[in-house]
N, C-alpha and C positions, 0 to 999 in steps of 0.2 A: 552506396549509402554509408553514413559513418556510423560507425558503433552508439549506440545509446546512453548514455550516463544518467544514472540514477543519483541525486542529491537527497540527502535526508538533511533535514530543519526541525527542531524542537526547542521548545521553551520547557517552563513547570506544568502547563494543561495540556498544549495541544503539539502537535508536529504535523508534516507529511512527506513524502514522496514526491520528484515531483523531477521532469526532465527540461533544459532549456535555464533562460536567465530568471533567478530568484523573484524578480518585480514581476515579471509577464512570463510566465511557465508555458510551454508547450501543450505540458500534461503533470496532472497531478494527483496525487492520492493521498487524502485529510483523514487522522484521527484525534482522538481525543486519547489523553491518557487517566483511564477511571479512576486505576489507584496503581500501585508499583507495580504488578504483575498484569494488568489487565489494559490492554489496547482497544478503542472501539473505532471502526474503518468507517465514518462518515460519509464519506465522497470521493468520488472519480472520476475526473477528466480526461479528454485526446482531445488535442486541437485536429480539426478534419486533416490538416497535414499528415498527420504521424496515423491515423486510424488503420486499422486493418495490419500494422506492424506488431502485434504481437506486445504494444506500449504500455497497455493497461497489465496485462497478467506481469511483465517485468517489475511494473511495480508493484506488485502484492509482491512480487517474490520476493523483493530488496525486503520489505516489511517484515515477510515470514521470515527471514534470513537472519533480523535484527531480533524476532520474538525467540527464535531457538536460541541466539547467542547468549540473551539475557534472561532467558526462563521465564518469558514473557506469556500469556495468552489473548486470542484476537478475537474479538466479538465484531463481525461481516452486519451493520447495520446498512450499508450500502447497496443497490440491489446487484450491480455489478460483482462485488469483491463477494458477496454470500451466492451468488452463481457460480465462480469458479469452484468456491469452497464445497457446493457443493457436488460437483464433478468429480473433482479430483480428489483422492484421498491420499494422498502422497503427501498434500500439507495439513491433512488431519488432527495432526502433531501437536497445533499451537491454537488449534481451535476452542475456543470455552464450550466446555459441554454445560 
């Protein structure tokens, strides 16, 4: 299998995560950005292809990766991305309390 490439896309409101070619994504993961500090994780894809690869949690992590570099925080409106959050506390870090 080949390694995964995570791509990150943003404008001034929104961004995501997202694996595969820009027009038709494999997989992807949608926020909105609230205000300078505040990320909110809308939505999550895997095409049935990639499921069960571990694709979806890669992407939140690319996300958490970009919210600690920028001093960001992530509000998991998603129900996926607020189930890992709440699992794991190792990305507790960048969570909006």
């Amino acid at each position: 299998m080949n390694p995964i490439t995570i791509n990150l896309e943003e404008n001034d409101t929104k961004g995501r995560a997202y694996v595969g070619e820009a027009s038709a994504p494999q997989a992807e993961m949608t926020y909105s950005k609230a205000s300078d500090t505040l990320l909110i994780i809308d939505h999550t894809e895997v095409s049935e292809s990639l499921r069960g690869q571990g694709v979806g949690r890669k992407l939140l992590d690319r996300l958490v990766e970009k919210a600690r570099a920028q001093h960001l925080t992530i509000l998991p409106l998603c129900p996926y991305a607020k189930s890992v959050f709440a699992k794991d506390p190792s990305i507790g870090d960048v969570l909006k309390k």
